[in-house]
C-alpha positions in Angstrom: 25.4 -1.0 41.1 24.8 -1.7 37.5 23.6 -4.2 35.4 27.2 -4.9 34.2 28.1 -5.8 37.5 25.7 -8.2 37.7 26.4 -9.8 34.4 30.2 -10.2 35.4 28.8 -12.1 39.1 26.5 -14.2 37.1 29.2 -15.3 34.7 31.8 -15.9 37.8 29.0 -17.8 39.5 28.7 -20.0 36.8 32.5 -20.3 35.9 33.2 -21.2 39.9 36.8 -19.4 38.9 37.1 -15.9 38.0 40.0 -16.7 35.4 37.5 -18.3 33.2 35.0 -15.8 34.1 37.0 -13.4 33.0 38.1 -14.7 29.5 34.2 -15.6 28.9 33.6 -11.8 29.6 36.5 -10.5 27.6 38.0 -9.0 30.9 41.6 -8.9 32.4 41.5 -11.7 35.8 42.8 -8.4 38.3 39.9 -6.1 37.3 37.5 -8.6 37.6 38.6 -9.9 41.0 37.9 -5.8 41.7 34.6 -5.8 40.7 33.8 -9.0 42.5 34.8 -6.9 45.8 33.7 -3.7 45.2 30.2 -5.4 44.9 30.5 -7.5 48.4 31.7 -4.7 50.2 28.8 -2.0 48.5 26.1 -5.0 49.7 27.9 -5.9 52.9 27.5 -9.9 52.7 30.5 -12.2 51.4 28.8 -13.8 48.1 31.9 -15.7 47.3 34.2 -17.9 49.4 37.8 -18.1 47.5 39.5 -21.5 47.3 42.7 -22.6 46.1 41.3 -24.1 42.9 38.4 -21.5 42.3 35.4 -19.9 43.9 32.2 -21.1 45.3 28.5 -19.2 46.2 27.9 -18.6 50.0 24.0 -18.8 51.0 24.0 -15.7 50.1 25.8 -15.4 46.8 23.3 -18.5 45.7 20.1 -16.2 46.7 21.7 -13.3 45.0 22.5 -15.1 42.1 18.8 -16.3 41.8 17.7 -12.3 41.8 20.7 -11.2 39.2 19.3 -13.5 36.8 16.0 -12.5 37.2 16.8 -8.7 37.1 19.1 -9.1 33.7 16.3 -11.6 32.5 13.5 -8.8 33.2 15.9 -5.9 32.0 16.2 -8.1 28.3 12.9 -8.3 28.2 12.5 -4.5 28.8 14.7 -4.0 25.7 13.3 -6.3 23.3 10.4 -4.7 24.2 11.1 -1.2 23.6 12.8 -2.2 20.5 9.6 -4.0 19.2 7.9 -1.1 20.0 9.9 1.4 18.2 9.5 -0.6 15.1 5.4 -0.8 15.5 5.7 -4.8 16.2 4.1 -4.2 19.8 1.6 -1.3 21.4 -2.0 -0.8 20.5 -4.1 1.3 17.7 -7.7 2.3 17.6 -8.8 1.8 13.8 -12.4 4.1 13.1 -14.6 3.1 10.2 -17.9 4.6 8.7 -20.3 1.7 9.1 -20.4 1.7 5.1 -16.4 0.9 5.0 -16.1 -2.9 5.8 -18.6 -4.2 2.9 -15.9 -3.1 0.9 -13.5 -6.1 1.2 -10.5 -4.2 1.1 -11.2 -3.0 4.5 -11.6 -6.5 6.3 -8.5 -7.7 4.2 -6.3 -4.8 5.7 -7.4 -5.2 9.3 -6.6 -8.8 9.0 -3.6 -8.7 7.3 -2.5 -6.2 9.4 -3.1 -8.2 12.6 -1.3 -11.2 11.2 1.9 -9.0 10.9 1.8 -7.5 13.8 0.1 -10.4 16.3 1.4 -7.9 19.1 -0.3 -4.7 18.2 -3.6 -4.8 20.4 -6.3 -3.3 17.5 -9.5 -2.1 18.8 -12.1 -1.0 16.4 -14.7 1.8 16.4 -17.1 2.2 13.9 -19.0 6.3 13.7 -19.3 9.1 11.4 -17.0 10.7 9.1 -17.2 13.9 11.4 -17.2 11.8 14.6 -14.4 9.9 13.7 -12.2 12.9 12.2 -12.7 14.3 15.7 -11.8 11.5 17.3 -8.6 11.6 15.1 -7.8 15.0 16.1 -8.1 14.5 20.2 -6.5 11.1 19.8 -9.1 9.0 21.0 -8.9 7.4 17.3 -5.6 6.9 15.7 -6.5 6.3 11.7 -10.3 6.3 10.8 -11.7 4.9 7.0 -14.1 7.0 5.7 -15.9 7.7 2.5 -15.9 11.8 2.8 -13.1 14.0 1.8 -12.0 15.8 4.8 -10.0 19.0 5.5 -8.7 19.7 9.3 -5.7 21.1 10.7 -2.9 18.4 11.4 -4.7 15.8 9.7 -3.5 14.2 6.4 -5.6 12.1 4.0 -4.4 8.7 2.1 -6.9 8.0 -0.8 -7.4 4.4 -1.1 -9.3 3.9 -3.9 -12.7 4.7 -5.3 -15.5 2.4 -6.6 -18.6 2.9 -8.8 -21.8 4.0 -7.0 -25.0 1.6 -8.0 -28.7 2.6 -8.2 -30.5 0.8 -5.2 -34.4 0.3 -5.8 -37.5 -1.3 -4.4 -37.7 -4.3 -6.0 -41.0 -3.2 -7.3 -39.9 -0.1 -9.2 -40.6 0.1 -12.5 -36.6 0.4 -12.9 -36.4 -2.8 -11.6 -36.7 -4.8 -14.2 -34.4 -6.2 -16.7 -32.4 -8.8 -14.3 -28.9 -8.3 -12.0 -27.5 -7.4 -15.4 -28.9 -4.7 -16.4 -27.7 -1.1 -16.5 -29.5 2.5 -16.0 -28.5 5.5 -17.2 -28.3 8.3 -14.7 -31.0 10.2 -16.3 -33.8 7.6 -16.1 -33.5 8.9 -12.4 -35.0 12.4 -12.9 -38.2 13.0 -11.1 -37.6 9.6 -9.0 -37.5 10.4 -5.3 -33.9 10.2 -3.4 -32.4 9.2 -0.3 -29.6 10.2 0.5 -26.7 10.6 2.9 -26.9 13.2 5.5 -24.6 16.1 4.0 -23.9 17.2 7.4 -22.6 14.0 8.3 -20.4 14.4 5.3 -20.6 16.5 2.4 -18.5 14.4 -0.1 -21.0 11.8 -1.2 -23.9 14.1 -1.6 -22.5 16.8 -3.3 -21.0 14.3 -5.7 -24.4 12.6 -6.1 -26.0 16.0 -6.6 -23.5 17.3 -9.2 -23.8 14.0 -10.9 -26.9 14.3 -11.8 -27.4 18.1 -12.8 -24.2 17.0 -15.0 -27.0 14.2 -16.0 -29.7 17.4 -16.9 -31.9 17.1 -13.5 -31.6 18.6 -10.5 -33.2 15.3 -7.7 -36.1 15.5 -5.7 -34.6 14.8 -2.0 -37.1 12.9 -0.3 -35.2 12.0 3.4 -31.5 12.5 4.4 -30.4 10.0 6.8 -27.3 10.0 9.2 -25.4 6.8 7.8 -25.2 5.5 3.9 -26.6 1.7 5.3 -29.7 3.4 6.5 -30.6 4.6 3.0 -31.4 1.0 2.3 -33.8 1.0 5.2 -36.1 3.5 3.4 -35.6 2.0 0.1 -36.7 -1.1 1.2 -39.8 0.6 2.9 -40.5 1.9 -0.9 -40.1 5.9 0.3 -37.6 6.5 -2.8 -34.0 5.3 -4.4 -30.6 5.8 -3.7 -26.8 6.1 -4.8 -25.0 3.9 -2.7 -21.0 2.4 -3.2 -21.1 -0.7 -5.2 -19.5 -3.0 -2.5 -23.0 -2.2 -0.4 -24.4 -4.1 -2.8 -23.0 -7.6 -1.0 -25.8 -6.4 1.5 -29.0 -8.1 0.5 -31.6 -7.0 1.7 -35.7 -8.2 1.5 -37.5 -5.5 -1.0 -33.8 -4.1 -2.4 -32.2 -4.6 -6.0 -29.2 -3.3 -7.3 -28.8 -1.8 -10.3 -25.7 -0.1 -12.6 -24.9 3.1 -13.8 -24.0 3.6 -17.5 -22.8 6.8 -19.1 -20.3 9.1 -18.8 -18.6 11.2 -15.5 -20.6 8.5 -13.4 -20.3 9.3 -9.5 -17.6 7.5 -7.4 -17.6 7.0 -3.7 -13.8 6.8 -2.1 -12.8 5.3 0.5 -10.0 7.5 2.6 -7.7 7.0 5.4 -7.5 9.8 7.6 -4.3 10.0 9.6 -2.4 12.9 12.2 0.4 14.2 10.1 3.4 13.3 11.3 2.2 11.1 14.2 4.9 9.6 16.4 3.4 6.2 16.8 5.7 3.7 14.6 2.6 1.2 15.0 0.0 4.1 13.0 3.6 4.0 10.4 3.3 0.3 10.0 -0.5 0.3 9.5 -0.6 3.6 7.1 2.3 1.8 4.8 0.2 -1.6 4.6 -2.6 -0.1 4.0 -1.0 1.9 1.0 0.5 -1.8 0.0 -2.7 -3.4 0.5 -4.7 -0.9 -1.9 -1.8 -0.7 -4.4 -2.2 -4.7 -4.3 -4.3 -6.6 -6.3 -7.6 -8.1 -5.0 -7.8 -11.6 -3.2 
């Protein structure tokens, strides 16, 4: 038996004549009448009584009738749903982020905009490390992760997103303090000053642009405490124990005892914010995220 048979029984059933049935169809009235047996005798009940004038259900032709409809109803579904599926409209992705990602707001904008295209895409999120997350991109536990480290590892590609200026953040009781919201350091005034910074471990690309930025700057920093996450830094800044580099959009953070302050001069540091991906990954849905995400960068800001 196959679906088409049950189409043509629903259609007869409906038509109470199998010359109508068959026009609706686009069959001959012979080959139809056929079918209409073959599929009696290859269930062994009578589902149709012939009259003079048409055909009507027997009690069981109305209870099969109830399950053809069901089964073609269920097989349409199937099909639409595969279909939506192939085109990344429907299934489920695991988005990773470095917990200094969303405070840039082009992070929270793609996720949402993303979920409003695709309301059947189940999105979980999972914020880690730049390592943590790269690994969970390459076992699959993690199917695209935003992070803020350059990263190079076998059958993984990276989508640069964009990069934004790095700020000074102080105790509000530094001497570098002062001057307002407004005001602007120049890398230099750093030297001697104490740093924390971002673990290099946990990700070499920040701090190895931090470091070179300021021997470009004509100091090498005194390195007070590394710490595992970029948000932590604030932590110890606020506690007085030194300064740090942070991306600007951190700066939405406020936090009691921490000012911001901006960099001025030349070959300033940057901190990027990446999308790591598996190259060529099957998943239509990862397609459809990786090419808004590209439109959403490329875009300009709400």
């Amino acid at each position: 038996m196959e679906l088409r048979h049950l189409r043509y029984f629903v259609a007869v059933a409906e038509e109470s004549h199998i010359t109508r049935a068959a026009e609706r169809l686009g069959l001959q009235q012979p080959p139809l009448s056929q079918q209409m047996k073959a599929l009696e005798r290859e269930l062994g009940v009578q589902l149709l009584r012939r009259r003079p004038r048409g055909v009507e259900l027997t009690a069981a032709g109305r209870s099969f009738l109830a399950d053809a409809r069901a089964v073609l109803a269920q097989a349409e579904h199937a099909v639409a749903g595969a279909r939506r599926t192939a085109r990344g409209e429907q299934g489920q992705i695991c988005i990773g982020f470095t917990s200094s990602a969303p405070f840039h707001p082009l992070v929270p904008r793609l996720i949402r905009t993303f979920r409003e295209a695709f309301p059947g895409v189940a999105a979980t999120l999972e914020e880690g490390g730049t390592l943590e997350l790269v690994d969970g991109v390459q076992r699959e536990t993690v199917d695209v992760a935003v992070v803020r480290t350059p990263v190079e590892a076998e059958g993984l590609v990276v989508h640069p997103l964009l990069a934004e200026p790095m700020v000074v953040a102080l105790p509000r009781a530094h001497a570098l303090a002062a001057g307002g919201a407004s005001a602007s350091l120049p890398l230099k005034a750093l030297a001697g000053e104490t740093f924390i910074l971002y673990r290099r471990r946990s990700g070499p690309g920040l701090y190895d642009a931090i470091i070179g930025a300021c021997r470009a700057a004509g100091f090498s920093p005194v390195v007070g405490q590394e710490v595992p996450r970029i948000v932590s830094t604030l932590n110890l800044v606020a506690a007085g124990l030194g300064l740090s580099l942070v991306p600007e959009s951190l700066a939405r953070m406020q936090m009691d005892g921490v000012v911001y302050r901006r960099l001025k001069g030349r070959a300033m540091p940057t901190a990027p914010l990446l999308l790591v991906a598996r190259r060529g990954d099957p998943s239509a849905t990862v397609r459809q995220f990786l090419s808004l995400a590209r439109k959403t960068a490329e875009g300009p800001a709400p």
